[in-house]
N, C-alpha and C positions, 0 to 999 in steps of 0.2 A: 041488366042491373047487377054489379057490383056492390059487394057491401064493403063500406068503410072497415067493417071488424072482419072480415075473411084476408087470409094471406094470399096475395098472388103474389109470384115473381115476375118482374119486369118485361124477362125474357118468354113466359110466356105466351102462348098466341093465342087467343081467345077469339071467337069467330062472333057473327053478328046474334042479339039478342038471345043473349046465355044471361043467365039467370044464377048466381053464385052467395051464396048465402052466408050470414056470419058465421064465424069461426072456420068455415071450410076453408084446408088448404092445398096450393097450388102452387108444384114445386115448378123450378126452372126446367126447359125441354121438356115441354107439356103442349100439346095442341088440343083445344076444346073446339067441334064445330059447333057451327049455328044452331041455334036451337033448345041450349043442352041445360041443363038443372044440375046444379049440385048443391044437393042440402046442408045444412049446417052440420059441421064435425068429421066431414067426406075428407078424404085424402087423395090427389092425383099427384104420384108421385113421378120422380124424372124420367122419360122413355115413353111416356105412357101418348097413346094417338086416339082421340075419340073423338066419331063421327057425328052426324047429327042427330037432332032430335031424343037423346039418350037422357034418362033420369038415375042418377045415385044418390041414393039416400043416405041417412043419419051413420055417420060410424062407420062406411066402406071404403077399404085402400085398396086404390085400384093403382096398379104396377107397383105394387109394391117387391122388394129385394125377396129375390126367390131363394126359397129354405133348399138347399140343397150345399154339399160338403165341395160337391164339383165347381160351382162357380165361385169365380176369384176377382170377383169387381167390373169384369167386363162390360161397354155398353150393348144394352139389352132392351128389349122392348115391350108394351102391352101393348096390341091393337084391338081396340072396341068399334065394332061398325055403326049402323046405322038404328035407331028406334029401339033401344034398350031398356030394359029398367034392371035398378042395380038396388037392391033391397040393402035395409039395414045391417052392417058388421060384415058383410061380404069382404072377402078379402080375396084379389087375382092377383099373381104373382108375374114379375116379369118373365123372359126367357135365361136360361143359364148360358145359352152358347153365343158370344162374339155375334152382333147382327141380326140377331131374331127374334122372333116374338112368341109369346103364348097370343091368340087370336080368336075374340068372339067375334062369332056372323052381326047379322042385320036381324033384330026384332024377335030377342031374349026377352025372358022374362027369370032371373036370377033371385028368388028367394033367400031372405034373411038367415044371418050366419055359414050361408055356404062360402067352401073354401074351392079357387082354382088354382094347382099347383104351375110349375114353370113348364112353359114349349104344350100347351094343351091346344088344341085346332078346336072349336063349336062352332059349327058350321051354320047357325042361324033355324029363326024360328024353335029353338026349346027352350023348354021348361024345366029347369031344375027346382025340386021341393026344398020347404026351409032345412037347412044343413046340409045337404048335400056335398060330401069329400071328395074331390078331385085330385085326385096324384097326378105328379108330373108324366107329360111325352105320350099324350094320349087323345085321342079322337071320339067326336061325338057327330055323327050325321044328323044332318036336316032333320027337323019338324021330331026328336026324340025327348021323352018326358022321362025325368028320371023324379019320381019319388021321394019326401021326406025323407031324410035319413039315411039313401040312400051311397056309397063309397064304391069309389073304381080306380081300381088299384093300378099304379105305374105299367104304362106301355101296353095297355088296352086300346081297344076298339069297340066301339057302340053303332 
């Protein structure tokens, strides 16, 4: 189900029985798998590749233009895997470097207002608390809980 008042772009690909709600939008070079929700006011910006069964809720832009002084327009990417939830005002950023992606695993669970900076690897199964800061070029193993509140500073490891 598509909604008459959500933006999609023509060009993107939208997989079977995705669920798109009004006012969310949906830029060009966008693939959504099967499965997936996106609540009203969601943002999937260009670049962005998300698997199945994923939920993003109220006010999250996901690939969106990564804050960084180094990147200069390149195309870049977000990859979201499989069985997600994308809480409210979340915001993941795409990759800065020519052809890559910042990359969450398979079966996140991303609490409201957290931010993921550009070129970040989360390797599936965690849990980030609501607000949780993510600085770019950074890694987060399997099955790790990070805390409300929570900040992990550029070119860390967890």
């Amino acid at each position: 189900m598509i909604s008459p008042l959500a933006h999609v772009d023509p060009s993107a690909r939208i997989g079977e029985n995705v669920t798109i709600h009004p006012f969310a939008y949906i830029d060009a070079n966008v693939e959504i798998g099967d499965g997936c929700e996106i609540k009203p006011y969601a943002s999937i910006i260009s670049g962005t590749r998300i698997g199945k069964n994923n939920k993003v809720f109220q006010g999250a832009i996901i690939g969106a233009d990564p804050q960084d002084f180094r990147w200069k327009g390149e195309e870049t990417f977000c990859v979201i895997g499989d069985n997600n939830v994308i809480r409210e005002q979340v915001i993941i950023n795409r990759s800065i470097r020519q052809g890559e992606a910042t990359t969450i695993g398979n079966d996140c669970f991303i609490m409201a207002e957290s931010h993921i900076g550009h070129d970040c690897l989360i390797k599936g199964k965690c849990v980030l608390g609501n607000g949780v800061k993510i600085a770019g070029d950074t890694e987060i193993g399997k099955c790790t809980i990070l805390s409300s509140g929570a900040m992990m500073h550029e070119n860390c490891k967890i």
